[in-house]
C-alpha positions, 0 to 999 in steps of 0.5 A: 833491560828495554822497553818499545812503546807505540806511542801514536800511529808511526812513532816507536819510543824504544828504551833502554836501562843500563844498571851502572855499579860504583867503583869509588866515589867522594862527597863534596869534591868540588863546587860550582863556580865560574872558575870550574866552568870556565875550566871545564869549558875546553873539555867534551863534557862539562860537568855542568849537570847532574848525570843522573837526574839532569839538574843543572848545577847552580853557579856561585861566586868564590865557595858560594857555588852548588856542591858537586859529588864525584862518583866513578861509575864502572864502565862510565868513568867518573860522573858529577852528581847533585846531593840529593842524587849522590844521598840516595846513591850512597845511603846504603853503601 
């Protein structure tokens, strides 16, 4: 789906939706520590943020670190998403 909106005289806001369906996925894969940080830190994506909602994850020490939920996404691959967005996600599957 797209939308385009004039927001002002010369700006154009074009937006697109893409509906993403689930292949898999795993509550409570990991949690967010500097030990996952630090290991993410060599790749391209980070996994620092919800995917969907963009909450950056909270850092804790040892197990104290925020929960992560795994979900793999077809055609997107595998994603981290906060509880709340991952609850919403799997309420009905």
């Amino acid at each position: 789906m797209r939308s385009v909106e004039i927001t002002e005289p010369g700006k154009v806001v074009i937006t697109t939706t893409k509906a993403l369906g689930v292949d898999w996925h795993k509550a409570e894969f990991a949690r967010m520590t500097n030990e996952f940080k630090r290991g993410r830190s060599r790749f391209k994506e980070k996994f620092n943020r919800c995917f969907t909602c963009d909450w950056p994850f909270q850092v804790g020490d040892g197990g104290n670190g925020e929960v992560m939920n795994i979900v793999c996404f077809k055609g997107e691959g595998n994603k981290l998403l906060c509880t709340d967005c991952y609850e919403k996600l799997t309420g009905d599957l």
